[in-house]
C-alpha positions, 0 to 999 in steps of 0.5 A: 513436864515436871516429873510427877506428871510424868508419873502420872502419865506412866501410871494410868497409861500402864492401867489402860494398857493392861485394860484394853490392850492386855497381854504381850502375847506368850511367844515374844512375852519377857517372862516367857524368855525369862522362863526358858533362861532359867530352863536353860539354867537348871538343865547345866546345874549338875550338883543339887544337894550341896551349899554349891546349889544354893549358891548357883541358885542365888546366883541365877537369880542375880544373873537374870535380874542383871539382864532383864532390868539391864535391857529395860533401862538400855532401852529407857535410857537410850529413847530418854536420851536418844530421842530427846537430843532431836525433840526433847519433847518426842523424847519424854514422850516416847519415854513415857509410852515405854517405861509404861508399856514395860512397867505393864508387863510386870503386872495384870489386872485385867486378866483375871476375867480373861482366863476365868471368863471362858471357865465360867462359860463352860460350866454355865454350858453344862461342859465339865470336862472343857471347864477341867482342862481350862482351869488346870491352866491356871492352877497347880493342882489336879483337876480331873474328876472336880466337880463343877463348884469346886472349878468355880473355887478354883477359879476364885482361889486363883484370882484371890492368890495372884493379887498379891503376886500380880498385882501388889507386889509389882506395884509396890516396888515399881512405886519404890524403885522404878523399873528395877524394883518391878523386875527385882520382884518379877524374877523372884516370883518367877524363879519362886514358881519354877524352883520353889519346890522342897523336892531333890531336884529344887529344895537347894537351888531354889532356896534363895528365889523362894524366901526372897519372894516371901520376903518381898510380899510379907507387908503387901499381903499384910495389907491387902486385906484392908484394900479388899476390905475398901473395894468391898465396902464399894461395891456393897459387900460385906467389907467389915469381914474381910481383916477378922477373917484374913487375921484368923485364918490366914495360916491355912494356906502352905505359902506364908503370904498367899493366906491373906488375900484368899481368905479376905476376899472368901470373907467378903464375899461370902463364899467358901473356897476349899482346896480338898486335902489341904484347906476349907476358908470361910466354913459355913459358906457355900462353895462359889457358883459362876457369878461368885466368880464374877464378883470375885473378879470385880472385887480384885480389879477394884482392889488393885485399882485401888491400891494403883491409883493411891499406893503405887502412884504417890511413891513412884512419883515421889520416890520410884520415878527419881530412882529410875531416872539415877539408874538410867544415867548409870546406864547412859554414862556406862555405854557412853564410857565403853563407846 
């Protein structure tokens, strides 16, 4: 099959996968091993105020990718080749299935409802409490003694931020660089999360993780207002509000990406979303009730299908498939010149 049919293929499977299958479970999921690699890590880093622990922190970052992408292209490459030199049709099949269900891991769609369903089921329940200890799960901040709107702001804020983080970026990089350019942001935005704090502990050995994450979400939070904005005009919302408000307010949130996405979804929808002490977006709005967070959702998956199914399709077709495929034969001819 020619090679932007495979693209397809790898593509919409990934999407279909991630619809109706879901998640890898937590114990045998790659970003679970990844986050005990780096406990592992940060357990022996004995210096922590030092130039010594911004280097060790860039280079853990280099030392996870290497593993990772390197134990994704072993395995893309030897099915590619493996499977082909029997049935060379088997072979490109079997390479599809594979690169879509790794490509899968790197990105979720479909989630979103998953974790915010049963917090939505608990507020409609009158169950307070259950709906706190759901939503710390998804978010950062302290939940006890929220009120039931501000659990369903949650909610929203949440599944607004992680478009760009779960969504966007994965898929940007994926359609860039194949494979390695979904792990190359997947390693950064989980190192983000781990390290990313300016505290003793973590200012200087997460130094690196963190603004290379920044670096790599600064065009795809930029632009995910104008996709927000298309999927709103879809569904029949207020589309029109989404890049005035994305471009005045962007600055309320401490990351300097996670502004853009959160503040044009609250546009569109019409809700506002406030994390007490630190940001109110979309003044005069009322705070989201369940079925704010359901629209929300709906929004988002629209959006990321979206940018799915244009963005992220014509560049791995065009460039990403073809890139993948070089590394792939770097890899191949490696282990073929080692055994």
């Amino acid at each position: 099959m020619p090679l932007w049919l495979d693209a397809i293929l790898i593509v919409v499977l990934a999407l279909l996968i991630d619809r109706y299958i879901g998640e890898v479970p937590n114990s045998v999921h790659p970003l679970r091993w990844m986050g005990n690699m780096l406990a592992a890590i940060d357990r022996h880093v004995r210096s922590r105020q030092s130039w010594k622990a911004t280097a060790a922190g860039f280079l853990s970052y280099l030392l996870v990718f290497a593993v990772f992408c390197g134990v994704g292209l072993c395995l893309t490459s030897l099915v590619r080749y493996g499977v082909s030199s029997v049935d060379p049709l088997a072979g490109e099949i079997c390479w599809i299935v594979l690169t879509a269900l790794l490509f899968k891991i790197n990105f979720a769609i479909f989630s979103f409802r998953k974790h915010t369903g049963p917090i939505c089921e608990d507020l409609e329940k009158g169950d307070l409490e259950s709906a706190d200890a759901r939503v710390q799960m998804i978010v950062s901040r302290d939940t006890r003694g929220m009120d039931a709107e501000h659990v369903a702001s949650s909610c929203c804020e949440t599944v607004t931020e992680n478009l760009v983080d779960s969504v966007y970026s994965p898929l940007l990089y994926f359609g860039i660089l194949g494979l390695p350019g979904a792990v190359m942001f997947r390693c950064a935005n989980l190192m983000d999360a781990m390290w990313g704090y300016l505290n003793e502990r973590y200012a200087n050995i997460g130094h690196f993780p963190a603004r290379f994450d920044d670096v790599l979400g600064f065009v795809t939070s930029r632009v995910s207002p104008y996709f927000i904005a298309l999927a709103g005009m879809m569904l029949g919302m207020d589309w029109r509000a989404a890049v005035p408000a994305a471009k005045k307010d962007h600055r309320m949130t401490p990351s300097p990406n996670s502004g853009w996405s959160m503040t044009a979804a609250a546009a569109v929808l019409g809700i506002g979303m406030e994390k007490r002490g630190v940001y109110f977006m979309n003044p005069g709005h009322p705070l989201p009730t369940t079925d704010d967070v359901r629209r929300c959702c709906r929004l988002i998956e629209l959006a990321s299908m979206i940018f799915l199914l244009t963005v992220c399709l014509i560049l791995y077709g065009t460039i990403g498939i073809g890139v993948q495929l070089w590394c792939e034969d770097a890899v191949f001819g490696f282990w073929g010149s080692v055994f």
